[in-house]
ZASELUM-514617 format. One record per residue (C-alpha): residue in one letter; residue number from 1; x, y, z. Coordinates in pm, whole numbers, padded with zeros to 5 digits. Layout:
! residues N
NUMAR;residuo;num;east;north;up
NUMAR;A;NUM;X;Y;Z
...
***
This chain:
! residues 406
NUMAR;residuo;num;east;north;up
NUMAR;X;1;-02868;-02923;12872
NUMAR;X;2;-03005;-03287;12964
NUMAR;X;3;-02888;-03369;12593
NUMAR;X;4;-02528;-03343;12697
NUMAR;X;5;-02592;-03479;13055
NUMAR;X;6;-02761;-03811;12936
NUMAR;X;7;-02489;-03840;12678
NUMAR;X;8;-02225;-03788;12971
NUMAR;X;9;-02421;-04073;13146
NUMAR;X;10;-02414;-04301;12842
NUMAR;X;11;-02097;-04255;12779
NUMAR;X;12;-01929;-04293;13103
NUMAR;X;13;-02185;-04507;13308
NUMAR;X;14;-02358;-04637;13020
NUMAR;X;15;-02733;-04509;13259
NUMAR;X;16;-02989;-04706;13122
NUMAR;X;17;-03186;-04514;12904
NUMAR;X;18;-02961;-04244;12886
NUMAR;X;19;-02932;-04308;12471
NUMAR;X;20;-03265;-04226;12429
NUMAR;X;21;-03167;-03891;12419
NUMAR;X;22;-02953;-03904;12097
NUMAR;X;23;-03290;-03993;11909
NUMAR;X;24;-03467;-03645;11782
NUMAR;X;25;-03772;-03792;11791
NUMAR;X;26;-03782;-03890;12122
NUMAR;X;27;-03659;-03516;12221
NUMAR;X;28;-03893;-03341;11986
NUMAR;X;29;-04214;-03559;12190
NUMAR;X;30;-04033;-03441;12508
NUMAR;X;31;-04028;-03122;12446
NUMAR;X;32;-04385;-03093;12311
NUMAR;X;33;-04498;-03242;12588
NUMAR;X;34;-04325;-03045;12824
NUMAR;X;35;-04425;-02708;12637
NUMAR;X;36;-04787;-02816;12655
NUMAR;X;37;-04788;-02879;13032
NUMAR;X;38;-04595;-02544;13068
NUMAR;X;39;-04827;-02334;12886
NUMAR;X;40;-05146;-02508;13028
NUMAR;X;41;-05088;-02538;13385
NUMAR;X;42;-04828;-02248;13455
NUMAR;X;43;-05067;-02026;13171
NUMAR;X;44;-05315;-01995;13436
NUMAR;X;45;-05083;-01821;13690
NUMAR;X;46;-04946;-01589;13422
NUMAR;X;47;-05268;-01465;13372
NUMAR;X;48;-05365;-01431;13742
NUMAR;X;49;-05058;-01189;13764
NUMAR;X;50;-05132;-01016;13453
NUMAR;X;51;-05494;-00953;13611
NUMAR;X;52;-05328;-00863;13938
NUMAR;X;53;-05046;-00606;13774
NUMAR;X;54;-05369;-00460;13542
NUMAR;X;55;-05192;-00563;13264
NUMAR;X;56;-05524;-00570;13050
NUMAR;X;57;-05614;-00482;12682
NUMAR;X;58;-05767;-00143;12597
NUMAR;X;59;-06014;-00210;12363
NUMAR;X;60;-06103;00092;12106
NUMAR;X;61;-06491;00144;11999
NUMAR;X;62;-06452;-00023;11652
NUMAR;X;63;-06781;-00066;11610
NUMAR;X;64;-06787;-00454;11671
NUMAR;X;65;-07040;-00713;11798
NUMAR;X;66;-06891;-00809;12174
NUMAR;X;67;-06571;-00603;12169
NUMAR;X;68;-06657;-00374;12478
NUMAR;X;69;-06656;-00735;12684
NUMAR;X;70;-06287;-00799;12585
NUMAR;X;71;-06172;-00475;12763
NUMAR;X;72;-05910;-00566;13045
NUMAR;X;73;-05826;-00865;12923
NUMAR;X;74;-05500;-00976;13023
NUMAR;X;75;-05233;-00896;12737
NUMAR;X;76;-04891;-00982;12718
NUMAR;X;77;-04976;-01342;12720
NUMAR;X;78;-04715;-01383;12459
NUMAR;X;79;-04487;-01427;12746
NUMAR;X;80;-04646;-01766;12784
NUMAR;X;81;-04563;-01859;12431
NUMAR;X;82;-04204;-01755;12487
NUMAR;X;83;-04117;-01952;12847
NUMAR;X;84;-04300;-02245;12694
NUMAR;X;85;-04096;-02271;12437
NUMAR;X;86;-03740;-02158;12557
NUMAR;X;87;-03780;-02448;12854
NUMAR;X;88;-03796;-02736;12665
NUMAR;X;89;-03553;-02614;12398
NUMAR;X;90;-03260;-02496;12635
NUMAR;X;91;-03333;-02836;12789
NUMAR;X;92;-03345;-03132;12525
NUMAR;X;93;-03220;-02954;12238
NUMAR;X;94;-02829;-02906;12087
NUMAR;X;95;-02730;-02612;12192
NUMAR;X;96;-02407;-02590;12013
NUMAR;X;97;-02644;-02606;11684
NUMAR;X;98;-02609;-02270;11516
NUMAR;X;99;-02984;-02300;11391
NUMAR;X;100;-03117;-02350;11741
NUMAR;X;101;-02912;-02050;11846
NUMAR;X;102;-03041;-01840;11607
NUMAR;X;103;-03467;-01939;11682
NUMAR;X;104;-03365;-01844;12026
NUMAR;X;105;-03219;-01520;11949
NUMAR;X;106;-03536;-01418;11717
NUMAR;X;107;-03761;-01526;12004
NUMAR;X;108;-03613;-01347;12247
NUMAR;X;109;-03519;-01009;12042
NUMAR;X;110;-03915;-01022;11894
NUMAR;X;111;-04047;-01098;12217
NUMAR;X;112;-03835;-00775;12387
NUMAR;X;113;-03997;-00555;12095
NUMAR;X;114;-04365;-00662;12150
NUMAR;X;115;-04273;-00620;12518
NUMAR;X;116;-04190;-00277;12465
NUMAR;X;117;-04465;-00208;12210
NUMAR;X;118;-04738;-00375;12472
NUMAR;X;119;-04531;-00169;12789
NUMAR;X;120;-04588;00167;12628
NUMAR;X;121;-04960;00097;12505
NUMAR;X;122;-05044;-00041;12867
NUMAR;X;123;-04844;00142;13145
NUMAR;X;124;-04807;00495;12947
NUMAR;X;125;-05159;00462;12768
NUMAR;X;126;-05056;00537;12427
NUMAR;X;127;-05235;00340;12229
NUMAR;X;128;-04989;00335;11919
NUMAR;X;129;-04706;00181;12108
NUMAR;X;130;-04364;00152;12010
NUMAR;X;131;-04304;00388;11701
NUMAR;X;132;-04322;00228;11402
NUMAR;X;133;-04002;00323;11295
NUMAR;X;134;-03810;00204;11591
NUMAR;X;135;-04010;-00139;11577
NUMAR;X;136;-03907;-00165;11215
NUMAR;X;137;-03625;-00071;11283
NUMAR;X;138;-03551;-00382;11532
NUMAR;X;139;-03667;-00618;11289
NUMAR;X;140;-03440;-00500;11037
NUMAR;X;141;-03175;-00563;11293
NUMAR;X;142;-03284;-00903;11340
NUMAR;X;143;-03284;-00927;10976
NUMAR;X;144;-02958;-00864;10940
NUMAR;X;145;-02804;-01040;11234
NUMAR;X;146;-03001;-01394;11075
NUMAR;X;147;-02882;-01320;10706
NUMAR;X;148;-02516;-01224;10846
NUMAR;X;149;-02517;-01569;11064
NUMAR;X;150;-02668;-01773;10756
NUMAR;X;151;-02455;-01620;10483
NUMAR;X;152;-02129;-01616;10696
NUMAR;X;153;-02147;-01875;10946
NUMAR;X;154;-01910;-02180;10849
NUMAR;X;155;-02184;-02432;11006
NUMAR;X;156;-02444;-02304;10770
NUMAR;X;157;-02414;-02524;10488
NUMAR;X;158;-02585;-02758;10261
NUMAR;X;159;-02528;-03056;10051
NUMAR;X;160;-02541;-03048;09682
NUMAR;X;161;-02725;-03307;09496
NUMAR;X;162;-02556;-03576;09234
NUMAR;X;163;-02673;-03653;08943
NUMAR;X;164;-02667;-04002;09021
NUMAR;X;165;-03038;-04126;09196
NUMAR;X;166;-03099;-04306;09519
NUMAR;X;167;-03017;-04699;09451
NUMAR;X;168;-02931;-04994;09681
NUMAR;X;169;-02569;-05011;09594
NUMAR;X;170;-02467;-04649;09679
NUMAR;X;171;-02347;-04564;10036
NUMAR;X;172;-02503;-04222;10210
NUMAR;X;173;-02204;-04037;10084
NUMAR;X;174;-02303;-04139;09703
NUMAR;X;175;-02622;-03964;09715
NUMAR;X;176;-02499;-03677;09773
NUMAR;X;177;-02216;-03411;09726
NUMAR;X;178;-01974;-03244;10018
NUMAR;X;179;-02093;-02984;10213
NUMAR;X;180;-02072;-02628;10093
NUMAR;X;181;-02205;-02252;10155
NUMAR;X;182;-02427;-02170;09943
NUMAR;X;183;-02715;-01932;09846
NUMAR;X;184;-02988;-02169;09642
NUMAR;X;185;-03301;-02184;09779
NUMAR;X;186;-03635;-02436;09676
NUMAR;X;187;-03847;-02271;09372
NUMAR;X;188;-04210;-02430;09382
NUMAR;X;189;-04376;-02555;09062
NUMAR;X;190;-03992;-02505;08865
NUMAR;X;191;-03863;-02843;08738
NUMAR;X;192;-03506;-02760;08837
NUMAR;X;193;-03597;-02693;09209
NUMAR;X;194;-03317;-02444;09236
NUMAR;X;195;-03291;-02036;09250
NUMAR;X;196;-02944;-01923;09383
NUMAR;X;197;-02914;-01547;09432
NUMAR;X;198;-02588;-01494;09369
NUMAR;X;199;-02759;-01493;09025
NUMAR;X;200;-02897;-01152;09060
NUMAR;X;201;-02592;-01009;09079
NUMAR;X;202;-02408;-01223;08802
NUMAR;X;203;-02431;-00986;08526
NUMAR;X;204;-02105;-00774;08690
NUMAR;X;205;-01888;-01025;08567
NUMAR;X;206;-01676;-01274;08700
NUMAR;X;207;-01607;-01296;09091
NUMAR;X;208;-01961;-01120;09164
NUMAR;X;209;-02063;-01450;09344
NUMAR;X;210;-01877;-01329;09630
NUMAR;X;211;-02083;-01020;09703
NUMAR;X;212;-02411;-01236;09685
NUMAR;X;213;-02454;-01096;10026
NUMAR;X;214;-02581;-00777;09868
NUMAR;X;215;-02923;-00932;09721
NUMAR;X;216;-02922;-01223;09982
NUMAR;X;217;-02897;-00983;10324
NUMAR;X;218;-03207;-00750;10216
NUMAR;X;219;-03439;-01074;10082
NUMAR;X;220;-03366;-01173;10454
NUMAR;X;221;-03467;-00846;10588
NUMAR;X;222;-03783;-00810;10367
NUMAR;X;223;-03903;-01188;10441
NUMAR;X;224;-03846;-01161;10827
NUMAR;X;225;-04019;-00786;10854
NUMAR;X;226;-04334;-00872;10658
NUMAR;X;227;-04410;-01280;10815
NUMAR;X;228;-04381;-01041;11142
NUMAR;X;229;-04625;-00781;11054
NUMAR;X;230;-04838;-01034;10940
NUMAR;X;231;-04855;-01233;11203
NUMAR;X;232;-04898;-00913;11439
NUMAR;X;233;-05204;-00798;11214
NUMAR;X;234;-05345;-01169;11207
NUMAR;X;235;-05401;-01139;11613
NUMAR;X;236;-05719;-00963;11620
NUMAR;X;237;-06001;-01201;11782
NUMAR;X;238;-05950;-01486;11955
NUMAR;X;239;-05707;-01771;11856
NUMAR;X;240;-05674;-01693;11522
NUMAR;X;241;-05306;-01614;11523
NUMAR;X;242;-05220;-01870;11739
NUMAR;X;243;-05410;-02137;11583
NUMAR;X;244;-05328;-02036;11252
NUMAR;X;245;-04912;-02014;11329
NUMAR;X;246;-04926;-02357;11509
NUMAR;X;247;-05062;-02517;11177
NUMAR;X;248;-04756;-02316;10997
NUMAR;X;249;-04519;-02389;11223
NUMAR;X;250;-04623;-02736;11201
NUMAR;X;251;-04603;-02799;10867
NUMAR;X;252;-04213;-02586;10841
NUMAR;X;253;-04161;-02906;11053
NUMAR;X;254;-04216;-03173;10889
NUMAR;X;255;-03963;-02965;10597
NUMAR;X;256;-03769;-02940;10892
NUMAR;X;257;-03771;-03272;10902
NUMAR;X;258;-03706;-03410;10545
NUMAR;X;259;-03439;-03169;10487
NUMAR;X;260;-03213;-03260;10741
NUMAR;X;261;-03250;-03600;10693
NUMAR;X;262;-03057;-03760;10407
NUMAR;X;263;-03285;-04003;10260
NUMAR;X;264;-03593;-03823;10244
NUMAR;X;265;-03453;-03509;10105
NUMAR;X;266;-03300;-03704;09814
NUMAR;X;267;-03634;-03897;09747
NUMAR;X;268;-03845;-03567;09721
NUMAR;X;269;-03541;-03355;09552
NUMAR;X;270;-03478;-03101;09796
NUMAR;X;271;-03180;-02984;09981
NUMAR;X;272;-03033;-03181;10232
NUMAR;X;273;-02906;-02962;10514
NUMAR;X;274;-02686;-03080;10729
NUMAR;X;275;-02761;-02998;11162
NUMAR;X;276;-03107;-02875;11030
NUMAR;X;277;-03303;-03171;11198
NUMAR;X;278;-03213;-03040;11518
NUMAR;X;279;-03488;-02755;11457
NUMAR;X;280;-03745;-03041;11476
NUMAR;X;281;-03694;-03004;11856
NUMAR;X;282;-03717;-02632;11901
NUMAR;X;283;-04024;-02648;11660
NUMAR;X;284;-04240;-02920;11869
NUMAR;X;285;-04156;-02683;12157
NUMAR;X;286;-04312;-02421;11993
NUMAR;X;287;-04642;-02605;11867
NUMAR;X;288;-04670;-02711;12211
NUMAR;X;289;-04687;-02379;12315
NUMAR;X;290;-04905;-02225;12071
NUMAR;X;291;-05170;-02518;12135
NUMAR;X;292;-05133;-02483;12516
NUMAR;X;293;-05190;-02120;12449
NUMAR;X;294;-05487;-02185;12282
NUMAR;X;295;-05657;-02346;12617
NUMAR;X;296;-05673;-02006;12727
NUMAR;X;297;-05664;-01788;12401
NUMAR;X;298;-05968;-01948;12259
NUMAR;X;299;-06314;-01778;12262
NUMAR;X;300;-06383;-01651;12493
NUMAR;X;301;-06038;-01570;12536
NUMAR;X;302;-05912;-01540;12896
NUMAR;X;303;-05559;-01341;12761
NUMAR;X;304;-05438;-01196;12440
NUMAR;X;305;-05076;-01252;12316
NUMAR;X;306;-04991;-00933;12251
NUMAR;X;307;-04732;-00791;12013
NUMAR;X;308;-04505;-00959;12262
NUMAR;X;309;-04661;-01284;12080
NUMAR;X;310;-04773;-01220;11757
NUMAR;X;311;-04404;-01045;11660
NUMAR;X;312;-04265;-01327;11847
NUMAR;X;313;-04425;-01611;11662
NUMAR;X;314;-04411;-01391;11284
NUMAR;X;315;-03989;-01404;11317
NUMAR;X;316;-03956;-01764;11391
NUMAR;X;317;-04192;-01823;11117
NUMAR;X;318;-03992;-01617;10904
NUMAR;X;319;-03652;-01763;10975
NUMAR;X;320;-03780;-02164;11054
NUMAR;X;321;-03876;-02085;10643
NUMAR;X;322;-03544;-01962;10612
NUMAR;X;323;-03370;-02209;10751
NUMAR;X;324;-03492;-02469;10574
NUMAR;X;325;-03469;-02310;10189
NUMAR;X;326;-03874;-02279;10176
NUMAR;X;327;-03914;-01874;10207
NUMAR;X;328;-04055;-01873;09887
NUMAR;X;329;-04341;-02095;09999
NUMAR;X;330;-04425;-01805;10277
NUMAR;X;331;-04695;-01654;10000
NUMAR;X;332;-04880;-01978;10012
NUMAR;X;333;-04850;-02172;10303
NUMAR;X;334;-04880;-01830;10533
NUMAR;X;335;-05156;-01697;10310
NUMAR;X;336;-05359;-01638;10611
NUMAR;X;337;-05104;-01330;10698
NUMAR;X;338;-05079;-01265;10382
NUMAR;X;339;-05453;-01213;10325
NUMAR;X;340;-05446;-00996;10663
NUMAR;X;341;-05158;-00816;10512
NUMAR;X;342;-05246;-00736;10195
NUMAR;X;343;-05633;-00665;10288
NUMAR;X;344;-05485;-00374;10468
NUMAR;X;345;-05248;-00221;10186
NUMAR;X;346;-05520;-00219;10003
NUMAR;X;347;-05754;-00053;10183
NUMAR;X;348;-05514;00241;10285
NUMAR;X;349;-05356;00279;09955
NUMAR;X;350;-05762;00324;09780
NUMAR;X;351;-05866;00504;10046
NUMAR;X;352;-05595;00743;09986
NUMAR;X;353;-05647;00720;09602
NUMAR;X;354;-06040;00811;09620
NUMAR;X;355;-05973;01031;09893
NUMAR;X;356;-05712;01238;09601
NUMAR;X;357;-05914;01226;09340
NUMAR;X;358;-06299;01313;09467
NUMAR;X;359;-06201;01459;09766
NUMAR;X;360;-06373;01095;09977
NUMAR;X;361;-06211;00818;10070
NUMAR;X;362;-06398;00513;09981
NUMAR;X;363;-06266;00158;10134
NUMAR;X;364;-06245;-00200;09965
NUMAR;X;365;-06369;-00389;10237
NUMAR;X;366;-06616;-00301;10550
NUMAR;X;367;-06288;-00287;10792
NUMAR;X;368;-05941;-00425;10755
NUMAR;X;369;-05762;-00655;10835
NUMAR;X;370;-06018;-00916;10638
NUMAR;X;371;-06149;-01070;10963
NUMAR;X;372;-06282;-00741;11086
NUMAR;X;373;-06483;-00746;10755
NUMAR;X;374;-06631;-01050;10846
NUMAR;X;375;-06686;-00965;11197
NUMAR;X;376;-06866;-00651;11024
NUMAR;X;377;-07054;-00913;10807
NUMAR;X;378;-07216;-01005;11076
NUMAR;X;379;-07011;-01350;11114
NUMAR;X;380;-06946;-01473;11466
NUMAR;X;381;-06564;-01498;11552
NUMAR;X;382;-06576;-01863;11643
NUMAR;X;383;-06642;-01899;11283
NUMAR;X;384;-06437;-01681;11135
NUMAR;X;385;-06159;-01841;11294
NUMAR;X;386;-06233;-02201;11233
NUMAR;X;387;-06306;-02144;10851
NUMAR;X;388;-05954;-01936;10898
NUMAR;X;389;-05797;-02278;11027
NUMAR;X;390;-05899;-02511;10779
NUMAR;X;391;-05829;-02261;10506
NUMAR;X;392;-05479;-02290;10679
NUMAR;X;393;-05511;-02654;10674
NUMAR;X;394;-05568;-02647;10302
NUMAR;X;395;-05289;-02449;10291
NUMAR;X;396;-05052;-02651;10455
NUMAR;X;397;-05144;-02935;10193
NUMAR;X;398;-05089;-02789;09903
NUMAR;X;399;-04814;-02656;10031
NUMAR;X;400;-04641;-03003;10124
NUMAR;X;401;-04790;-03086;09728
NUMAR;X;402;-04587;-02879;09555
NUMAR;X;403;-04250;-03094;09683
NUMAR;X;404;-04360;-03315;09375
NUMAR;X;405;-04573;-03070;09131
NUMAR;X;406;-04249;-02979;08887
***
């Protein structure tokens, strides 16, 4: 809203300093800022209500080193996640941008699921929560409604790249082609860059391009349910899922970044997406608020997030990667969930195979998800989760390394 004030006041009044506010950089360190001061100084009287309201975690005997301490712990504290970011955004970002609109629609349609799923654990002591069904069931919805917007939208476009390279004599427009819809996406480590799938569908013959929407719509759905769960099983001891997601986030950024900006995404060969640097502002919003969360997440933790958080922060993960054409990256630069994720499939699905076959299930790992084999290890958390952060660091580089690896 103050984007379209300021630019009132430049326009009409020419307000001194009032242009400052057609920069993106100078919005996306606003809004950090601002998210940061949110989270840290209004955090604390979120968590004095949650205390008050005895909105606190119930803690099951699993067996663990210090988990009986952590019972009535504030939850919910993903709440602080979500004001901290929605402020800043609906403040200093675009919102006529279509990709804005649609991070603030997955925050607040993940955040009203964890609510639920943290309501019914807490206030009608079922531990399970929301039914698994129904909670898939909303992020199937979400699925759809993000693939729908990015397949259909007429604002949802990207530019295709000339054959001719980046030189001093060629204007912007040179570089690259006109703006078109279009269902390519980046493939890492491929010289070509390029996967489009309306491919997958090409074999039925000529004018199967325009029902692309029938492999495109379910990749959408698949991507945006499993970064969730992932992120929701990743939140187990104390800032691991928020520390962890701001280093993701972080990094779907800077891509952020390059591909909405014309230059850069020529120079390192990716798509340039037109109205996509305007996600640079929502996403320093939401750093700011995972790293103000952490003030108070971080051992000893003085509030949990929640599924209100965890879900939350999975499906802008999930469509931030989207967005910006890098969902295929997901497997490596969110290999932290996918660790979590996968720790756990395995251990069900051999449990359930031993358990067939000899009549005893036997397990893979001490507990699952993989930090609760650690903890079982005998590892302190604090550990755990920094060697879980720089892991994610390490991450994050290759990740930003495989731009030029062809």
């Amino acid at each position: 809203m103050l984007y379209y004030l300021f630019e009132y006041l430049e326009k009409q009044y020419q307000f001194p300093g009032a242009s400052l506010f057609q920069f993106l950089t100078f919005r996306a360190a606003v809004a950090v800022l601002l998210s940061l001061v949110i989270a840290t100084a209004y955090g604390k009287r979120i968590i004095l209500f949650l205390k008050r309201k005895q909105i606190g975690e119930t803690v099951r005997d699993l067996g663990l080193e210090g988990q009986q301490q952590k019972a009535g712990t504030p939850t919910m504290g993903g709440l602080i996640i979500i004001m901290s970011t929605l402020i800043p955004v609906l403040l200093f970002a675009r919102l006529d941008n279509i990709y804005v609109l649609l991070l603030i629609v997955t925050t607040v349609w993940m955040g009203i699921i964890g609510f639920v799923d943290d309501y019914i654990k807490i206030f009608k002591k079922d531990k399970k929560g929301l039914k698994g069904r129904f909670k898939v069931m909303g992020q199937v919805v979400l699925g759809l409604i993000v693939g729908s917007t990015l397949y259909f939208h007429p604002e949802v476009t990207m530019k295709e790249k000339n054959s001719t390279r980046i030189t001093a004599q060629f204007t912007v427009e040179e570089i690259q082609g006109p703006e078109v819809k279009s269902t390519k996406t980046n493939v890492p480590f491929f010289k070509d860059n390029e996967l489009d799938y309306s491919n997958f569908i090409s074999w039925a013959g000529e004018g199967a391009k325009d029902y692309a929407w029938l492999v495109f719509l379910p990749i959408i759905i698949l991507i945006v349910t499993a970064v969730s769960n992932g992120a929701n099983l990743t939140d187990g001891i104390d800032g691991l899922a928020a520390g962890t997601s701001a280093i993701i986030v972080l990094t779907l950024g800077i891509f952020a970044w390059v591909s909405g900006n014309i230059i850069f995404s020529e120079y390192l060969d990716i798509f340039f997406i037109p109205r996509a640097g305007e996600l640079v502002v929502f996403i320093a919003a939401f750093v700011g608020a995972l790293v103000g969360f952490l003030w108070y997440n971080a051992f000893p933790a003085q509030v949990f997030m929640g599924d209100t958080g965890s879900l939350t922060i999975g499906g802008v993960i999930a469509v931030i990667a989207i967005i910006v054409r890098k969902e295929l990256l997901i497997p490596l630069l969110c290999g932290i969930f996918f660790a979590e994720s996968i720790s756990v499939m395995l251990q069900v699905g051999y449990f359930k195979y031993t358990k067939k076959r000899s009549g005893e299930g036997k397990r893979i790992f001490l507990m699952a998800p993989l930090h609760h084999h650690y903890q079982k290890k005998g590892y302190h958390e604090s550990k755990i989760v920094t060697r879980f952060w720089i892991i994610g660091i390490l991450l994050a580089i290759v990740t930003f390394v495989t731009l030029k690896v062809r």
